[in-house]
C-alpha positions, 0 to 999 in steps of 0.5 A: 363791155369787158365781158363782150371782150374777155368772149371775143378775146377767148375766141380769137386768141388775140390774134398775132398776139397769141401766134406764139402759142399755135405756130411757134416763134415768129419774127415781130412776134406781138403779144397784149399783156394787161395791167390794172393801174393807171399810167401815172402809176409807177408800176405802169412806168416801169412796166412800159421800160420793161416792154421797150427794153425787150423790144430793143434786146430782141431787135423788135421780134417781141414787141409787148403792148401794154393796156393799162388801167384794166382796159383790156382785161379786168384785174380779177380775170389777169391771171386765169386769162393768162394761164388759159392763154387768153393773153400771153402774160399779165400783171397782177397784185400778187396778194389777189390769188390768196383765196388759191393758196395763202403762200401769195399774201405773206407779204400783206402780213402786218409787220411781218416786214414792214420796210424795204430791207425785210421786204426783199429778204422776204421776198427772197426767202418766198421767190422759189416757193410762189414760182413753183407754185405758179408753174402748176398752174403753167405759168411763169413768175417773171419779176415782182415789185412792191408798193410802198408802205401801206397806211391809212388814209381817212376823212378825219385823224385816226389817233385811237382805236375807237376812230377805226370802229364801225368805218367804211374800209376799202379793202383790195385783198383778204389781209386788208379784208382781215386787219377791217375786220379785226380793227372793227370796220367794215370791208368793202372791196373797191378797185383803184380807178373806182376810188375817188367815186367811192368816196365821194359817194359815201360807199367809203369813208376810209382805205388801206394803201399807199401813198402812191395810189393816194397821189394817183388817184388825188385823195385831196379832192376827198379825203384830208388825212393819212396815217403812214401806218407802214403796215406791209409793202405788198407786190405786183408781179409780173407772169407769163403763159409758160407755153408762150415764153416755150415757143419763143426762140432761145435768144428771145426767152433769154432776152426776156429774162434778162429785161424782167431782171432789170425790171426788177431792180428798177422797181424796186428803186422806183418803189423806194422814190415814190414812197418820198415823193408821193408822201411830199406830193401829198402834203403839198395838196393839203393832206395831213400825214400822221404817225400812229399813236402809241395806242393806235400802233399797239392795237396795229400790233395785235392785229399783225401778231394775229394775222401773222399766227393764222397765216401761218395756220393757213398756210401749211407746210409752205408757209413754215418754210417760207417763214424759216427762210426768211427768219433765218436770212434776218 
């Protein structure tokens, strides 16, 4: 179905949605923009702030649609639809383009910056350089917001290494792929909306990810335990087709801008309170939180170590100055 749709949106440019990109700026100016999470999601919610903010500062000549929970396009296709103008801007996990150059999952390094303070200095330290990056490819870095702190939610407690052996993992990008693989599980890649069928159906028996998607999707209904492993706090950011943000007016382009700032900040507050209240929400409903042990955390250590030596590898000459950067903001 949504390949039948992904053909019918290439062919008629979404209609006003993309008017932007042929005719120039119009007054009430329409454009689609797809996110991969569910409304409940805090992203969504801020997402949906960000869109009716930029209707008010524009006096409604850019009214954004939002289609969450990939209902208009599939997460994998976000970005390229945006970049070929399929739609004028979208939402993706940043860490998913990591195959195009690894720059984008510096913040899925484990323990590279594991709170909420190293996240933002390294987000600081790599703003520029992922935007540059982005805008050769004619698209535009408009605001970035991170998860909580990634754990390990299982069907059993995790206290050894020996329990992560041979287990079924979730994976969403290549540093979970990676952190499976090097702590003796198995990768498997599942969306967020297919989680819960995944479980229950025994494709997997454990997922790297955060509190929040856990509350979200009610990992009670199938599975009992979480280890608030804090391992990174990976970012969705928010991109736009650089020729569609070019044809709208100047006070248009600014007014954006300005609603991405504070969607930001937002964000990141949001961020923050979701990590508590989701962590509360699920205790409530039985899940059994735990802290790694010390044996589990010195394996979760090699692995970040490792992981922080081959991105470093992979990543060249950007990298190292990503990484100089943020060593240096410290």
């Amino acid at each position: 179905m949504k390949t039948r749709l992904l053909a019918g949106l290439t062919s008629t440019a979404l209609g006003l949605g993309l008017t932007t990109l042929g005719t120039g700026a119009q007054a009430a100016t329409q454009w689609d923009m797809p996110t991969p999470y569910g409304d409940r999601t805090f992203h969504t919610v801020n997402i949906r702030e960000f869109a009716d903010e930029v209707r008010e500062r524009t006096d409604g000549e850019l009214d954004i649609t939002v289609h969450s929970n990939g209902s208009l396009i599939g997460h994998p296709e976000i970005k390229n639809s945006v970049r070929r103008g399929i739609v004028p801007m979208g939402e993706l996990i940043m860490s998913r383009l990591a195959n195009e150059n690894p720059i984008y999952e510096v913040d899925s390094v484990p323990y590279l910056a594991a709170n909420y303070e190293d996240a933002w200095t390294l987000w600081e330290a790599s703003r520029e350089i992922i935007a540059e990056e982005l805008a050769n490819q004619r698209l535009r870095l408009l605001f970035a917001v991170p998860w909580p702190p990634q754990g390990i939610f299982t069907q059993r407690a995790i206290e050894s290494p020996d329990d992560l052996r041979n287990l079924s993992m979730r994976a969403y990008n290549t540093a979970s792929e990676r952190l499976a693989q090097l702590t003796g599980a198995v990768p498997t890649q599942v969306e967020v909306p297919d989680i819960p069928t995944a479980f229950s159906t025994g494709r997997v028996e454990a997922m790297v990810t955060s509190p929040a998607t856990g509350a979200d999707t009610k990992a009670w209904d199938y599975l009992s335990h979480f280890n608030h492993a804090q391992l990174w706090l990976p970012k969705n950011m928010v991109i736009v087709n650089e020729q569609a943000f070019s044809r709208l007016d100047e006070a248009t382009r600014e007014a954006l801008l300005e609603a991405a700032a504070e969607a930001e900040r937002r964000g990141w507050e949001m961020s923050r309170r979701e990590t508590e209240e989701a962590l509360a929400v699920l205790a409530e409903n039985g899940i059994q939180i735990s802290e790694p042990s010390a044996e589990l955390t010195e394996l979760l250590e090699q692995v970040g170590a490792t992981m922080t030596d081959e991105w470093v590898e992979r990543a060249g000459d950007q990298g190292a100055a990503i990484l100089g950067n943020y060593l240096n903001a410290r």
